[in-house]
C-alpha positions as CSV (number, residue, x, y, z in Angstrom):
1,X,0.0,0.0,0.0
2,X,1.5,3.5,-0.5
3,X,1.0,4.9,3.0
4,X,2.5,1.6,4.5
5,X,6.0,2.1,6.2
6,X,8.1,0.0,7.9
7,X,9.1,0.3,11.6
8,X,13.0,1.1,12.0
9,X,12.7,-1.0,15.4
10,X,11.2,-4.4,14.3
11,X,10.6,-4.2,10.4
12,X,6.3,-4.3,11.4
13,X,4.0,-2.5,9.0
14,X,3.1,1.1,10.5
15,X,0.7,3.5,8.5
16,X,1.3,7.0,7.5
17,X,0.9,9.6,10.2
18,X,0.6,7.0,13.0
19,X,2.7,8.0,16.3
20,X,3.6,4.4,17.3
21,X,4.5,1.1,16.3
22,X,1.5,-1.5,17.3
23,X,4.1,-4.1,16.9
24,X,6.9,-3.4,19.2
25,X,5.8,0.2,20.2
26,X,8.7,2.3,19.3
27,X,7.6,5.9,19.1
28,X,7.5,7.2,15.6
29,X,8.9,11.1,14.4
30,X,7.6,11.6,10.8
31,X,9.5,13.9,8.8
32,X,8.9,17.1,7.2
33,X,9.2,15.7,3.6
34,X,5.3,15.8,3.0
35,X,5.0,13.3,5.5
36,X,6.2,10.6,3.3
37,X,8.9,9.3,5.9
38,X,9.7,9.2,9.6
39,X,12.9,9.7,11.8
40,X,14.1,8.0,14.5
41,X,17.6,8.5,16.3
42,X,18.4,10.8,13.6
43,X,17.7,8.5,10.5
44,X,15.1,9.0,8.1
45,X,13.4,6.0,7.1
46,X,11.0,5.3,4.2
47,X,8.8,2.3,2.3
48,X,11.9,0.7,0.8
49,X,15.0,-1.2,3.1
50,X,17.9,0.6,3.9
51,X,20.7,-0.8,5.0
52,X,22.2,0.3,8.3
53,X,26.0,1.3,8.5
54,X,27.3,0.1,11.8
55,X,30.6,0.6,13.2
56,X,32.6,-2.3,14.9
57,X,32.4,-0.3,18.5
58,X,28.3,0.0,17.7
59,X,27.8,-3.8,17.0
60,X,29.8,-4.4,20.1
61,X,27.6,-2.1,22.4
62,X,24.7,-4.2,20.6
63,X,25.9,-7.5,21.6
64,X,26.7,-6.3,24.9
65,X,22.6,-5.2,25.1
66,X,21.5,-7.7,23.7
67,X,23.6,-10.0,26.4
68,X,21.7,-7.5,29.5
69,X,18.3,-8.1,27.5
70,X,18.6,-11.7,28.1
71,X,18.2,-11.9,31.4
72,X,14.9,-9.2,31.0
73,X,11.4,-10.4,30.8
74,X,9.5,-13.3,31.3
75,X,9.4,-16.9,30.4
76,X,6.0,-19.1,30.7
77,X,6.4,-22.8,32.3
78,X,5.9,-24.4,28.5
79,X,9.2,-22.7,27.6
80,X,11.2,-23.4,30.4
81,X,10.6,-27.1,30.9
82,X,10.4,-27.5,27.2
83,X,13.9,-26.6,27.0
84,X,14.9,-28.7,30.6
85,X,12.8,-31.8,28.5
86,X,15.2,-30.7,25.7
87,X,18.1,-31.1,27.5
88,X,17.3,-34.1,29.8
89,X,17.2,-35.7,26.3
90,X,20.8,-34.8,25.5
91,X,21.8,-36.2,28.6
92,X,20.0,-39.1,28.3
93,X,21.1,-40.2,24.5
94,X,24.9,-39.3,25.9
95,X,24.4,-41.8,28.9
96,X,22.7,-44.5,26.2
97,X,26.1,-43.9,23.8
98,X,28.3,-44.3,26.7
99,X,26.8,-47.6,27.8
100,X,27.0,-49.1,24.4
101,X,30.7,-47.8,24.0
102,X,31.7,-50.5,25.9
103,X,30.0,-53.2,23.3
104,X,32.1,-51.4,19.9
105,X,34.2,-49.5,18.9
106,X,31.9,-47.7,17.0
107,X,30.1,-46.5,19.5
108,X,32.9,-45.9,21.0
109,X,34.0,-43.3,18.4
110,X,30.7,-42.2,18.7
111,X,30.9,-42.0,22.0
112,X,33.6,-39.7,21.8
113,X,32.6,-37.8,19.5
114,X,29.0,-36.5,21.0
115,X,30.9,-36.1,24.4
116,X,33.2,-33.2,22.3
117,X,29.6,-31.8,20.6
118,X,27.5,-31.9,23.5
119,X,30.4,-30.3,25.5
120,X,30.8,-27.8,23.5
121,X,26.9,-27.1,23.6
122,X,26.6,-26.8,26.8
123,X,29.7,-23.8,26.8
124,X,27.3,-22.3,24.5
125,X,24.2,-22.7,26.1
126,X,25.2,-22.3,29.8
127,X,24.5,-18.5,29.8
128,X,21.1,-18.9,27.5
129,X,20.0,-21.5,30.2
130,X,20.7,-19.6,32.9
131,X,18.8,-16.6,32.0
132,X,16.0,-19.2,30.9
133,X,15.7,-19.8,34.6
134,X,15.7,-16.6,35.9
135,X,12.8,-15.1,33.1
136,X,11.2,-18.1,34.7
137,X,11.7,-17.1,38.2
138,X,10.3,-13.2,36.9
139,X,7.2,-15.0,35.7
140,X,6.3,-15.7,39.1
141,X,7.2,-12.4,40.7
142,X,11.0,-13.4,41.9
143,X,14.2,-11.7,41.3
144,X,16.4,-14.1,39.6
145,X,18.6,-13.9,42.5
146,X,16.4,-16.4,44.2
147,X,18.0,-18.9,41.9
148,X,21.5,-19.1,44.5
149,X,18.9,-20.6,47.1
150,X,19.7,-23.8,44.3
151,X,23.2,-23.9,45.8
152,X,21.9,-25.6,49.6
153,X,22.0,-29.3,49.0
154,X,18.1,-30.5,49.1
155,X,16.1,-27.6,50.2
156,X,17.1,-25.4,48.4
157,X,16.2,-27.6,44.9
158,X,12.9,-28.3,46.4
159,X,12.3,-24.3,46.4
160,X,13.9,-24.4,43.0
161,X,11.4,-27.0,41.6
162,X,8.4,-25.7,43.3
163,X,8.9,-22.4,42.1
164,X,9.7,-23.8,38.3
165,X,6.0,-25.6,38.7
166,X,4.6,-22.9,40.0
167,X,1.7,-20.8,37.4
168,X,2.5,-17.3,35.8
169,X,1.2,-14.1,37.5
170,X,-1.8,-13.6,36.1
171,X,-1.3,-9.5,35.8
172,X,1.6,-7.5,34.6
173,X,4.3,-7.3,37.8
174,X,7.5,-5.2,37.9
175,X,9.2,-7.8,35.2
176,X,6.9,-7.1,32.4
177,X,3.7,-8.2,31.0
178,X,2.5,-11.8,31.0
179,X,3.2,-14.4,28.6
180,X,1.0,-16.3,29.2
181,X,-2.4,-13.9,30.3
182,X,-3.2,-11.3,28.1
């Protein structure tokens, strides 16, 4: 359509004139060029793609956000134990490899093998897990920080895993809006 424009936040469809994104609602400036564009943080944008120059120090301050972001928010039960299900199943297939390494060598090799892969999984992962787990613990109302209460032996996982089971806040708390409720 010709008064269609695209967000400069998220890429969403935002009609001519309007002041804010429905999609992701970043705050639109139009411009003075018979209203045909918009500006945000000093860059006019229009109907058509641009493509954004960014400097090595820029991208670096944006993986460093994006890093903080992570941990921000809130993450519904289906999400979190989907991706403990997930990863129980890694486990699982490694111990299953590793008990039939000792009938072949192939699975031996095999064995091996996954061991480097899912090692070097769970390097990556670790920090994508972690904030997993604390968006979970936001969905219920807790600061992330109640996680360390995981580190006592026993009652400590028992909070843990109650508070993992535990239903999302119904209403919007100081983490965000609900996932899950709406």
């Amino acid at each position: 359509m010709e008064n269609e424009y695209v967000c400069p936040n998220c890429g969403g469809i935002v009609i001519q004139g309007q002041n804010k994104c429905e999609s992701c609602g970043t705050i639109l400036e139009w411009g003075q060029e018979n209203n045909q564009s918009f500006s945000s943080a000093s860059t006019i944008y229009s109907n058509e793609y641009r493509i954004r120059k960014m400097s090595i120090w820029v991208g670096f301050k944006t993986f460093l956000g994006e890093i903080v972001n992570m941990f921000s928010g809130r993450a519904r039960r289906k999400e979190y134990w989907g991706t403990v299900l997930c990863h129980l199943l890694l486990i699982v297939l490694g111990v299953l490899i590793s008990f039939l390494s000792k009938t072949s060598t192939i699975f031996m090799v095999l064995h091996v093998v996954y061991t480097y892969i899912i090692s070097l999984y769970m390097l990556i992962a670790i920090l994508p897990a972690v904030a997993l787990a604390v968006k979970r613990m936001h969905d219920i109302g807790k600061s992330g920080w109640w996680l360390l209460i995981g580190l006592i032996p026993l009652v400590g996982w028992i909070f843990t895993l109650i508070w993992a089971c535990k239903d999302s806040e119904k209403d919007a708390n100081k983490y965000g809006e609900s996932p899950k409720y709406f």
